[in-house]
BALOVEX-55068 format. One record per residue: x, y negated, z of N, C-alpha, C in turn; residue in three letters. Coordinates in steps of 0.1 Angstrom, whole numbers, plus 5000, padded with zeros to 4 digits. Atoms other than C-alpha are relative to their C-alpha. Last residue first. Layout:
N
XYZXYZXYZALA ...
% end
This chain:
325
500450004980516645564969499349845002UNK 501949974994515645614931500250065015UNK 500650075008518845394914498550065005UNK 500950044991521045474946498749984989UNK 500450174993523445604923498850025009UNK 499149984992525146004920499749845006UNK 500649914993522146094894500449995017UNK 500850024991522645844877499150095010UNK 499550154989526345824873498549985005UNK 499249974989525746214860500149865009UNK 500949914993523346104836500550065011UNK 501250064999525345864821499050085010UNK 499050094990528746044821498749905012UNK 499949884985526846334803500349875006UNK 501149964992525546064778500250035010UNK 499249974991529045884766498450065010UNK 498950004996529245944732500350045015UNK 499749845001526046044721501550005004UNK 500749914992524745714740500350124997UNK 499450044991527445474719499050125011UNK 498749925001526445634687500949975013UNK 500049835002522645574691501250045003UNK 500849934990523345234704500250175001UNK 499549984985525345134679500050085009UNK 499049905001522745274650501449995013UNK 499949904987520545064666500650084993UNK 500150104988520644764639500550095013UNK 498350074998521844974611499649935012UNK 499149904994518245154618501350004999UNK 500049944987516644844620500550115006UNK 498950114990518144724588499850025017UNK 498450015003516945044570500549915010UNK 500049894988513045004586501650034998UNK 500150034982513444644571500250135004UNK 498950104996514544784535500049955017UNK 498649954996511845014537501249955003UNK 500449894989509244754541500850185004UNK 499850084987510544544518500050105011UNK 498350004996510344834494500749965009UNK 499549874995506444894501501649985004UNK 499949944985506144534499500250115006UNK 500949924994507444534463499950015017UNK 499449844997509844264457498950055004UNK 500449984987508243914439500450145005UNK 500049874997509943804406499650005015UNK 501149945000508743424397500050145009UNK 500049965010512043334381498850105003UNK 501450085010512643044400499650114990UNK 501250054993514743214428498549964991UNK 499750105000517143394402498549955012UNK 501050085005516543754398500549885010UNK 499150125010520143944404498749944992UNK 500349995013518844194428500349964984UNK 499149875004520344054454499650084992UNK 498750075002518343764447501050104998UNK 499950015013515043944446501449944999UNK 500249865008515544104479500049974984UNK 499049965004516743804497500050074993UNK 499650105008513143604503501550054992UNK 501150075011510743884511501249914988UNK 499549915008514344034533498750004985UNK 499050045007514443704550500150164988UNK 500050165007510743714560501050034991UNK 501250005012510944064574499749914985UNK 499249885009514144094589498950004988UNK 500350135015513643754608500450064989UNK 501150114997513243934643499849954993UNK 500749895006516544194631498549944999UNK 499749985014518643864627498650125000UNK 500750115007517343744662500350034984UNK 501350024995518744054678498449964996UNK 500749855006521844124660498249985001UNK 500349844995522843774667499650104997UNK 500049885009523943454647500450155006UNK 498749985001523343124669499450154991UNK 499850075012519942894660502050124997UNK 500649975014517743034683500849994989UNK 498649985012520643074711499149974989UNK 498650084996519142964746500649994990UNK 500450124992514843034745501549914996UNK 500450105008516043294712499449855013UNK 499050085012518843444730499249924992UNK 498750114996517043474762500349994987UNK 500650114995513543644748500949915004UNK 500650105004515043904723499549865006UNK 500450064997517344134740499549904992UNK 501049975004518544434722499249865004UNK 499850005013522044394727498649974992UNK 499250085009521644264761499849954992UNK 501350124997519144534772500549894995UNK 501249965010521544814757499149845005UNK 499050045018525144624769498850084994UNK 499550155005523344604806499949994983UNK 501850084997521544934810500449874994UNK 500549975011525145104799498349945002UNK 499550045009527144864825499650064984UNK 499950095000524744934851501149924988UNK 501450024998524745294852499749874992UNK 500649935011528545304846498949984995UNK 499650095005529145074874499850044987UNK 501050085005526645284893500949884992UNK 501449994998528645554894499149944994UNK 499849975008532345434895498550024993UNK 500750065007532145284925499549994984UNK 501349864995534345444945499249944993UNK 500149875006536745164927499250154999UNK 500450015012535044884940500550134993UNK 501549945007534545004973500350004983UNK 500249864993538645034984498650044990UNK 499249914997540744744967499550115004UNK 499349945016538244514951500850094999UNK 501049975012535644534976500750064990UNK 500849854999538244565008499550014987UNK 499049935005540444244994499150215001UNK 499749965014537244084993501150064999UNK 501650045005535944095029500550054985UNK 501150064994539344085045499350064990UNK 500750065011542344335046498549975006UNK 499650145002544544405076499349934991UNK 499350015008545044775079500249874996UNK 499049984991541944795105501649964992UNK 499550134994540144625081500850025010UNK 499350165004540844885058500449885002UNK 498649995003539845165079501249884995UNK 499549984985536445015091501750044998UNK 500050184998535644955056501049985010UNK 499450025007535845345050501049845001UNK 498850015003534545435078501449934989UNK 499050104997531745275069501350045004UNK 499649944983530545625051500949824999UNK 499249964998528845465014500550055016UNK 499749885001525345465012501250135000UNK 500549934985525045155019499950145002UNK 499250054993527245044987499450085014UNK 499049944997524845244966501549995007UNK 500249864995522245094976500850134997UNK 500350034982523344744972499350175004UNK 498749954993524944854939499649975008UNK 499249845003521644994922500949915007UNK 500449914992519644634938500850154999UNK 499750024990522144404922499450165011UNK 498549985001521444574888500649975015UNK 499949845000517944584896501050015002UNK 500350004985518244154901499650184998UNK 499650034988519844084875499950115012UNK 499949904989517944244848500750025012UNK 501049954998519043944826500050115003UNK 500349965013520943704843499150094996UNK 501450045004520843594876499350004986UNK 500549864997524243744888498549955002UNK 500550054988526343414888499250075002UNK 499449974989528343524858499849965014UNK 499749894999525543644839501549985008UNK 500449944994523843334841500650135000UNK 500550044987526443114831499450075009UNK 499049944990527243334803500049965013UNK 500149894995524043334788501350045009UNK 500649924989523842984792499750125000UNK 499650034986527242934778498950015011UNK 500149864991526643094746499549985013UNK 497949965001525842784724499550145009UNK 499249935012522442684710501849995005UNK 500949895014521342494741500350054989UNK 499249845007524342414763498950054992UNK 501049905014522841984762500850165000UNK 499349965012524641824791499550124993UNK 498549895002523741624816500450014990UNK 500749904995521241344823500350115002UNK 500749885012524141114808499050015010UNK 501750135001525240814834498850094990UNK 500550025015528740964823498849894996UNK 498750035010530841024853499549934988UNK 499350064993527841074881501149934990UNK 500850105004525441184857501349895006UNK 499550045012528141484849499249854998UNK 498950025001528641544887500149934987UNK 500050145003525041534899501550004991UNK 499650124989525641844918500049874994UNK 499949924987526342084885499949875012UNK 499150084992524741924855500050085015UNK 500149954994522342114825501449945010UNK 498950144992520441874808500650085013UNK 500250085013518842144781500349865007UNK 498950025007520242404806499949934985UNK 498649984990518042344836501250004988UNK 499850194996514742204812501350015007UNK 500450085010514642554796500749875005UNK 498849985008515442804825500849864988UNK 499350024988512242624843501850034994UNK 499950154999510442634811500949935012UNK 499850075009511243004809500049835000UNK 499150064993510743134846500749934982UNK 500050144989507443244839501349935001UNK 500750105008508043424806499849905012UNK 498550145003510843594824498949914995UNK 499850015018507543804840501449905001UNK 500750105006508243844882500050034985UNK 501549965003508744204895499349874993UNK 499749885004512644244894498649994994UNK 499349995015513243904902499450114995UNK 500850065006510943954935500349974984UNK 501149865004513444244946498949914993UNK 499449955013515843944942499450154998UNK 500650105010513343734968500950074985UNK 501950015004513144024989500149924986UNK 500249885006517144054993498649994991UNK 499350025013517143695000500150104992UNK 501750125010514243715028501150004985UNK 500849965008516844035043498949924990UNK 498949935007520343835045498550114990UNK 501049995014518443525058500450104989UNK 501550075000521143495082499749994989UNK 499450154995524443695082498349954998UNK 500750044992525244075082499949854999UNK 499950154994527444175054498749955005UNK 499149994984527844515044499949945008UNK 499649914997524944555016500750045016UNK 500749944995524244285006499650095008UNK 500650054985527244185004498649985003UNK 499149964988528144474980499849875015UNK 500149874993525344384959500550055014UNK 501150054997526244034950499350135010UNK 499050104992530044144943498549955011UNK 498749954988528844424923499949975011UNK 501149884994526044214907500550085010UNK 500850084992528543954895499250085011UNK 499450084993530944214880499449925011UNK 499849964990528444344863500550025013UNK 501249944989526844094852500250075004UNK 500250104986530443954840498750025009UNK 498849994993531144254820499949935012UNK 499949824995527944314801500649935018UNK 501250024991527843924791499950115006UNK 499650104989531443954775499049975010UNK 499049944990530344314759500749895009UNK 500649924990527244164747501550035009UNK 500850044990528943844730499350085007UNK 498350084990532044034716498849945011UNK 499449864992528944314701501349915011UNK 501149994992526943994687500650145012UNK 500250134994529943844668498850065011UNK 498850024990531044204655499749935011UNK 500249904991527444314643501250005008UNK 501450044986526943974627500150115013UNK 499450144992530444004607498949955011UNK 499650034993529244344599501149875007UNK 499749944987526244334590501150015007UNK 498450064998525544014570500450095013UNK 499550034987522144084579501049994998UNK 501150084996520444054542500949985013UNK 499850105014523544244519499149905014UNK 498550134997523844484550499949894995UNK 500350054985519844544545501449975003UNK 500750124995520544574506500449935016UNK 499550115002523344784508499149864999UNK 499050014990521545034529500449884997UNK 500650034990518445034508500849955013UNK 500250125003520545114477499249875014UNK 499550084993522545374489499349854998UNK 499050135000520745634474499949945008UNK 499050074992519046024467500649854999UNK 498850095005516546064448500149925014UNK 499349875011514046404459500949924992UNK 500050065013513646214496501050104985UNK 498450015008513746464523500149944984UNK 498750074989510846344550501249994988UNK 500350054989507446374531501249905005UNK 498850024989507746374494499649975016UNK 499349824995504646544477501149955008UNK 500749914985502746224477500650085005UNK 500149825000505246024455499350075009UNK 501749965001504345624460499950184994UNK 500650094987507945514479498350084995UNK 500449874993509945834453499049905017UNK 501249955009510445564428499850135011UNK 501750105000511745274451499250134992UNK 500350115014514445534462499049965001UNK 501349995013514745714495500149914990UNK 499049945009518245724519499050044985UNK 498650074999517445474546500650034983UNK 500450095006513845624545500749904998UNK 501049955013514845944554499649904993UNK 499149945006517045824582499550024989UNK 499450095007513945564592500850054993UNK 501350065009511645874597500749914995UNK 500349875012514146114617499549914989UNK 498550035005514545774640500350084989UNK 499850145009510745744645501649994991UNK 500549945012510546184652500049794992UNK 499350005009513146104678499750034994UNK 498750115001511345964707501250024986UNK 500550154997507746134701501349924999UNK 500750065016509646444688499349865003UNK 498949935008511846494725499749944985UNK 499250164995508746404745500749954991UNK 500950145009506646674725500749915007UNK 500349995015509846914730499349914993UNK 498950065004510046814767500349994984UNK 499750195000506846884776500949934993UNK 500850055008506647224756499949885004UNK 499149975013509647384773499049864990UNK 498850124998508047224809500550044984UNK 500050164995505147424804500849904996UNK 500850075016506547724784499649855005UNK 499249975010508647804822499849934984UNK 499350144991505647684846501449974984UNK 500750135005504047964825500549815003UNK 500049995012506848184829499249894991UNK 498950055003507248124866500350004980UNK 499150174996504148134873500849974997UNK 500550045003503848534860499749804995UNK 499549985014506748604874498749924987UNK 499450044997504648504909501449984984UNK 500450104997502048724900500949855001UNK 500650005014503949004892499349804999UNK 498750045006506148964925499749934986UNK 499950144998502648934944501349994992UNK 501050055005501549294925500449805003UNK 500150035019504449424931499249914997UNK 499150085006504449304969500150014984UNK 500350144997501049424973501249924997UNK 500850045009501749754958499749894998UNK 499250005011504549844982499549914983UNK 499150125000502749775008500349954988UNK 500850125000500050005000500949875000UNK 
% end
Protein backbone atom coordinates (compact mmCIF):
# COMPACT_ATOMS: atom_id res chain seq x y z
CA UNK A 1 0.00 0.00 0.00
CA UNK A 2 2.66 2.35 0.85
CA UNK A 3 4.46 1.60 -1.82
CA UNK A 4 1.66 2.55 -4.22
CA UNK A 5 0.99 5.84 -2.71
CA UNK A 6 4.42 6.95 -3.08
CA UNK A 7 4.42 5.81 -6.93
CA UNK A 8 1.49 7.12 -7.51
CA UNK A 9 2.58 10.73 -5.57
CA UNK A 10 6.08 10.37 -7.54
CA UNK A 11 3.92 10.04 -10.76
CA UNK A 12 1.97 12.84 -10.04
CA UNK A 13 4.64 15.01 -9.11
CA UNK A 14 6.71 14.02 -12.55
CA UNK A 15 3.75 14.71 -13.96
CA UNK A 16 4.10 18.68 -12.71
CA UNK A 17 7.15 18.81 -13.42
CA UNK A 18 6.79 18.24 -17.14
CA UNK A 19 3.96 20.36 -17.51
CA UNK A 20 5.62 23.22 -15.42
CA UNK A 21 8.63 22.04 -17.77
CA UNK A 22 6.49 22.76 -21.64
CA UNK A 23 5.11 25.83 -19.63
CA UNK A 24 7.98 27.77 -19.06
CA UNK A 25 9.59 26.24 -22.71
CA UNK A 26 6.63 27.75 -24.38
CA UNK A 27 6.77 31.23 -22.36
CA UNK A 28 10.02 31.86 -23.31
CA UNK A 29 9.85 30.90 -26.95
CA UNK A 30 6.61 33.30 -27.54
CA UNK A 31 8.75 36.02 -25.53
CA UNK A 32 11.81 35.10 -27.47
CA UNK A 33 9.64 35.56 -31.16
CA UNK A 34 7.72 38.67 -29.88
CA UNK A 35 11.28 40.36 -29.26
CA UNK A 36 13.09 39.00 -32.17
CA UNK A 37 10.54 38.23 -34.82
CA UNK A 38 10.66 42.64 -35.53
CA UNK A 39 14.51 42.26 -35.96
CA UNK A 40 14.11 38.94 -38.26
CA UNK A 41 11.58 41.28 -40.33
CA UNK A 42 13.91 44.42 -40.83
CA UNK A 43 17.04 41.81 -41.75
CA UNK A 44 14.78 40.60 -44.61
CA UNK A 45 13.81 43.80 -45.46
CA UNK A 46 17.35 45.26 -45.37
CA UNK A 47 18.18 42.83 -48.08
CA UNK A 48 14.66 42.91 -50.52
CA UNK A 49 14.43 44.70 -53.81
CA UNK A 50 11.68 47.28 -54.92
CA UNK A 51 10.44 44.41 -57.16
CA UNK A 52 9.93 41.74 -54.72
CA UNK A 53 7.87 44.91 -52.07
CA UNK A 54 4.27 43.78 -54.01
CA UNK A 55 5.21 39.85 -54.52
CA UNK A 56 2.69 37.84 -52.28
CA UNK A 57 4.64 34.60 -52.27
CA UNK A 58 7.69 36.35 -50.56
CA UNK A 59 7.44 36.28 -46.86
CA UNK A 60 10.84 36.57 -44.97
CA UNK A 61 13.66 35.39 -47.74
CA UNK A 62 13.59 37.92 -50.45
CA UNK A 63 14.01 36.02 -54.07
CA UNK A 64 16.47 39.44 -55.17
CA UNK A 65 19.02 39.77 -53.31
CA UNK A 66 20.66 43.65 -52.57
CA UNK A 67 22.49 46.27 -51.10
CA UNK A 68 20.46 48.89 -52.28
CA UNK A 69 18.41 49.67 -49.20
CA UNK A 70 21.54 49.65 -47.15
CA UNK A 71 23.27 52.25 -49.22
CA UNK A 72 20.48 54.30 -49.36
CA UNK A 73 19.77 54.63 -45.47
CA UNK A 74 23.75 55.17 -45.02
CA UNK A 75 23.53 57.64 -48.08
CA UNK A 76 20.38 59.48 -45.81
CA UNK A 77 22.07 59.19 -42.14
CA UNK A 78 25.48 59.94 -43.00
CA UNK A 79 26.23 56.74 -41.05
CA UNK A 80 29.20 56.56 -40.15
CA UNK A 81 30.36 60.03 -39.33
CA UNK A 82 26.86 60.26 -37.35
CA UNK A 83 27.37 56.90 -35.69
CA UNK A 84 31.01 57.98 -34.47
CA UNK A 85 29.86 61.56 -33.23
CA UNK A 86 26.91 60.09 -31.29
CA UNK A 87 28.93 56.93 -29.87
CA UNK A 88 32.03 59.73 -28.37
CA UNK A 89 28.90 61.59 -27.00
CA UNK A 90 27.21 58.41 -25.32
CA UNK A 91 30.33 56.95 -24.13
CA UNK A 92 31.38 60.47 -22.51
CA UNK A 93 27.77 60.82 -20.90
CA UNK A 94 27.92 56.94 -19.87
CA UNK A 95 31.07 57.53 -18.02
CA UNK A 96 30.38 60.54 -16.03
CA UNK A 97 26.76 59.06 -14.82
CA UNK A 98 28.37 56.61 -13.66
CA UNK A 99 30.92 57.94 -11.97
CA UNK A 100 28.49 60.51 -10.55
CA UNK A 101 25.98 57.89 -9.33
CA UNK A 102 28.76 55.78 -7.65
CA UNK A 103 30.04 58.59 -5.75
CA UNK A 104 26.21 59.65 -4.96
CA UNK A 105 25.30 56.19 -4.11
CA UNK A 106 28.12 55.32 -1.97
CA UNK A 107 27.17 58.24 0.42
CA UNK A 108 24.19 57.23 0.59
CA UNK A 109 24.86 54.49 1.57
CA UNK A 110 27.79 54.94 4.36
CA UNK A 111 27.44 58.33 5.39
CA UNK A 112 25.16 59.31 8.20
CA UNK A 113 24.40 63.09 8.19
CA UNK A 114 21.14 65.08 8.21
CA UNK A 115 18.35 64.77 5.76
CA UNK A 116 20.28 61.69 4.51
CA UNK A 117 16.82 59.67 4.29
CA UNK A 118 14.19 62.86 2.85
CA UNK A 119 17.12 63.09 0.05
CA UNK A 120 17.11 59.50 -0.73
CA UNK A 121 13.07 59.83 -1.07
CA UNK A 122 13.31 62.66 -3.23
CA UNK A 123 15.84 60.60 -5.76
CA UNK A 124 13.41 57.56 -5.44
CA UNK A 125 10.89 60.50 -6.46
CA UNK A 126 13.20 60.98 -9.82
CA UNK A 127 12.57 57.57 -10.60
CA UNK A 128 8.65 58.04 -10.50
CA UNK A 129 8.21 61.55 -11.77
CA UNK A 130 7.47 61.99 -15.96
CA UNK A 131 10.82 64.13 -17.65
CA UNK A 132 8.05 65.84 -19.36
CA UNK A 133 7.44 67.61 -16.06
CA UNK A 134 10.70 68.71 -15.37
CA UNK A 135 11.23 70.04 -19.09
CA UNK A 136 10.38 73.73 -18.87
CA UNK A 137 12.20 73.85 -15.71
CA UNK A 138 15.44 72.03 -17.48
CA UNK A 139 14.63 74.47 -20.41
CA UNK A 140 14.70 78.02 -18.75
CA UNK A 141 18.03 76.60 -16.42
CA UNK A 142 20.22 76.00 -19.40
CA UNK A 143 18.75 78.59 -21.93
CA UNK A 144 20.41 81.28 -19.24
CA UNK A 145 22.27 78.90 -17.54
CA UNK A 146 24.70 80.81 -14.48
CA UNK A 147 26.26 79.23 -11.49
CA UNK A 148 25.62 81.57 -8.18
CA UNK A 149 24.99 84.74 -10.15
CA UNK A 150 28.63 84.60 -11.28
CA UNK A 151 28.11 85.19 -15.10
CA UNK A 152 25.43 88.15 -14.25
CA UNK A 153 27.79 89.33 -11.87
CA UNK A 154 30.79 89.84 -14.67
CA UNK A 155 28.71 90.40 -17.67
CA UNK A 156 25.22 91.87 -16.57
CA UNK A 157 24.09 88.94 -19.18
CA UNK A 158 21.18 86.63 -17.74
CA UNK A 159 23.69 83.80 -18.36
CA UNK A 160 24.60 81.77 -20.93
CA UNK A 161 22.81 80.21 -23.83
CA UNK A 162 24.34 75.93 -23.68
CA UNK A 163 21.27 75.14 -25.86
CA UNK A 164 22.38 73.22 -28.97
CA UNK A 165 25.77 72.24 -27.56
CA UNK A 166 26.60 69.11 -25.41
CA UNK A 167 27.18 70.74 -22.23
CA UNK A 168 23.77 70.24 -20.83
CA UNK A 169 24.00 66.69 -21.19
CA UNK A 170 27.23 66.74 -19.71
CA UNK A 171 26.38 68.91 -16.87
CA UNK A 172 23.84 66.72 -15.93
CA UNK A 173 25.45 63.60 -16.14
CA UNK A 174 28.33 64.79 -14.21
CA UNK A 175 26.32 65.89 -11.17
CA UNK A 176 24.17 62.64 -11.18
CA UNK A 177 20.82 64.09 -12.39
CA UNK A 178 20.88 63.03 -15.74
CA UNK A 179 19.04 60.62 -17.41
CA UNK A 180 17.91 57.64 -15.25
CA UNK A 181 19.84 59.19 -12.54
CA UNK A 182 18.17 58.50 -9.87
CA UNK A 183 17.88 54.22 -10.42
CA UNK A 184 21.36 54.26 -11.23
CA UNK A 185 22.08 55.95 -7.77
CA UNK A 186 19.59 53.68 -6.18
CA UNK A 187 21.65 50.06 -7.78
CA UNK A 188 24.86 51.48 -6.12
CA UNK A 189 23.29 52.64 -2.75
CA UNK A 190 22.20 49.15 -2.41
CA UNK A 191 24.79 47.59 -3.43
CA UNK A 192 27.23 49.59 -1.29
CA UNK A 193 24.97 48.48 1.85
CA UNK A 194 25.35 45.43 1.24
CA UNK A 195 28.77 45.40 1.43
CA UNK A 196 30.51 43.82 5.14
CA UNK A 197 31.74 47.28 6.87
CA UNK A 198 34.50 45.71 7.79
CA UNK A 199 35.79 46.60 4.95
CA UNK A 200 35.64 50.47 5.65
CA UNK A 201 36.40 49.93 9.07
CA UNK A 202 39.80 48.42 7.88
CA UNK A 203 40.75 51.16 5.77
CA UNK A 204 40.06 53.77 8.13
CA UNK A 205 41.88 52.07 10.53
CA UNK A 206 44.97 52.32 7.91
CA UNK A 207 44.53 56.02 7.63
CA UNK A 208 42.34 56.74 4.56
CA UNK A 209 39.35 59.23 4.49
CA UNK A 210 35.90 59.15 2.95
CA UNK A 211 37.25 59.25 -0.72
CA UNK A 212 40.35 57.56 -0.64
CA UNK A 213 38.17 54.37 0.80
CA UNK A 214 35.61 54.73 -2.42
CA UNK A 215 38.23 54.88 -4.86
CA UNK A 216 40.70 52.62 -3.30
CA UNK A 217 38.56 49.70 -1.55
CA UNK A 218 34.47 49.96 -2.74
CA UNK A 219 34.98 51.20 -6.03
CA UNK A 220 36.69 48.37 -7.28
CA UNK A 221 34.32 45.56 -5.55
CA UNK A 222 32.06 47.25 -7.50
CA UNK A 223 32.34 45.65 -10.51
CA UNK A 224 28.63 44.53 -10.62
CA UNK A 225 26.57 47.18 -10.75
CA UNK A 226 29.09 49.26 -12.61
CA UNK A 227 28.47 46.98 -15.39
CA UNK A 228 24.74 47.09 -14.84
CA UNK A 229 24.68 50.69 -14.93
CA UNK A 230 27.10 51.38 -17.51
CA UNK A 231 25.06 48.96 -20.10
CA UNK A 232 21.50 50.68 -18.97
CA UNK A 233 23.32 54.03 -19.41
CA UNK A 234 25.07 53.84 -23.11
CA UNK A 235 21.49 51.88 -24.31
CA UNK A 236 19.12 54.75 -22.79
CA UNK A 237 21.59 57.41 -23.87
CA UNK A 238 21.97 56.06 -27.31
CA UNK A 239 18.45 55.71 -27.76
CA UNK A 240 17.26 58.66 -25.96
CA UNK A 241 14.99 60.97 -27.67
CA UNK A 242 13.53 63.58 -25.24
CA UNK A 243 17.00 65.27 -23.84
CA UNK A 244 18.84 65.56 -26.98
CA UNK A 245 16.05 67.13 -28.76
CA UNK A 246 14.77 69.65 -25.47
CA UNK A 247 19.12 70.40 -25.40
CA UNK A 248 20.61 69.32 -28.85
CA UNK A 249 17.74 69.71 -31.65
CA UNK A 250 19.88 71.09 -34.02
CA UNK A 251 23.28 68.78 -33.08
CA UNK A 252 23.86 65.53 -35.30
CA UNK A 253 22.82 62.27 -33.30
CA UNK A 254 21.78 58.76 -33.97
CA UNK A 255 18.74 59.46 -32.19
CA UNK A 256 17.32 62.55 -33.79
CA UNK A 257 18.56 61.41 -37.31
CA UNK A 258 16.54 58.14 -36.95
CA UNK A 259 13.16 60.70 -35.65
CA UNK A 260 13.56 62.49 -39.20
CA UNK A 261 14.08 59.10 -41.10
CA UNK A 262 10.94 59.38 -42.60
CA UNK A 263 10.67 62.88 -44.01
CA UNK A 264 14.43 63.01 -44.98
CA UNK A 265 14.34 59.73 -46.74
CA UNK A 266 10.69 61.22 -48.93
CA UNK A 267 13.10 64.04 -49.74
CA UNK A 268 16.72 62.02 -50.31
CA UNK A 269 15.45 59.04 -52.12
CA UNK A 270 14.97 60.63 -55.41
CA UNK A 271 18.32 62.44 -55.27
CA UNK A 272 20.26 59.49 -54.55
CA UNK A 273 18.84 58.10 -57.16
CA UNK A 274 20.09 60.56 -59.61
CA UNK A 275 16.49 62.46 -60.19
CA UNK A 276 17.12 66.08 -59.77
CA UNK A 277 14.74 67.92 -57.18
CA UNK A 278 12.59 69.55 -59.97
CA UNK A 279 12.03 66.72 -61.85
CA UNK A 280 8.67 65.80 -60.32
CA UNK A 281 9.86 62.03 -59.35
CA UNK A 282 8.17 60.93 -56.07
CA UNK A 283 9.80 57.40 -54.28
CA UNK A 284 7.42 54.68 -53.71
CA UNK A 285 6.11 54.67 -50.06
CA UNK A 286 6.37 51.07 -49.86
CA UNK A 287 10.33 51.67 -50.60
CA UNK A 288 10.49 54.58 -48.23
CA UNK A 289 9.23 52.51 -45.90
CA UNK A 290 11.83 49.93 -46.34
CA UNK A 291 14.54 52.17 -46.50
CA UNK A 292 13.43 53.64 -42.88
CA UNK A 293 13.04 50.01 -41.36
CA UNK A 294 16.90 49.57 -43.04
CA UNK A 295 18.13 52.76 -41.20
CA UNK A 296 16.55 51.61 -38.04
CA UNK A 297 18.18 48.50 -38.23
CA UNK A 298 21.76 50.27 -38.92
CA UNK A 299 20.61 52.39 -36.05
CA UNK A 300 20.46 49.42 -33.42
CA UNK A 301 22.72 47.33 -35.03
CA UNK A 302 25.29 48.72 -32.14
CA UNK A 303 23.34 47.74 -29.60
CA UNK A 304 22.57 44.30 -30.91
CA UNK A 305 26.39 43.74 -31.28
CA UNK A 306 27.39 45.31 -28.10
CA UNK A 307 24.68 42.92 -26.03
CA UNK A 308 25.97 39.62 -27.92
CA UNK A 309 29.20 40.65 -26.85
CA UNK A 310 28.96 41.18 -23.42
CA UNK A 311 25.53 39.43 -22.21
CA UNK A 312 26.82 36.69 -19.71
CA UNK A 313 28.66 39.62 -17.89
CA UNK A 314 25.31 41.43 -17.89
CA UNK A 315 23.26 38.97 -16.43
CA UNK A 316 25.73 37.89 -13.97
CA UNK A 317 26.30 41.79 -12.70
CA UNK A 318 22.60 41.63 -12.30
CA UNK A 319 22.14 39.09 -10.59
CA UNK A 320 25.05 40.03 -8.02
CA UNK A 321 23.41 43.96 -7.71
CA UNK A 322 21.03 45.27 -5.37
CA UNK A 323 18.84 46.07 -8.59
CA UNK A 324 15.63 43.86 -6.93
CA UNK A 325 16.64 44.42 -3.13
Amino acid sequence: MDNSYYRKQKSIQRFFDVTYSIFRALLVIGISFIIIYPILQKISVAFKDKVDIYNPTIYMIPTHFTWENIDLAMGILDYFPMLGKTLLFVIVTTLLTTASCALAGYGFARFNFPGNQILFAFVVMTILVPSTTLMLPYYLHFKNFDILGVVSLFTGKSGVNLMNTYWPSIITSATAIGLKAGLFIYIFRQFFKGLPKEIEEASLIDGAGGIQTFFRIMLPNSVPPIITVVLFCFVWQYNDTFYTTLFMSGMELMSLKVATLSSQANQFIPVLMGYSHGSGFKADPNHVAMVVDTGILLAIAPLILMYIAVQRYFVESIERTGIVG
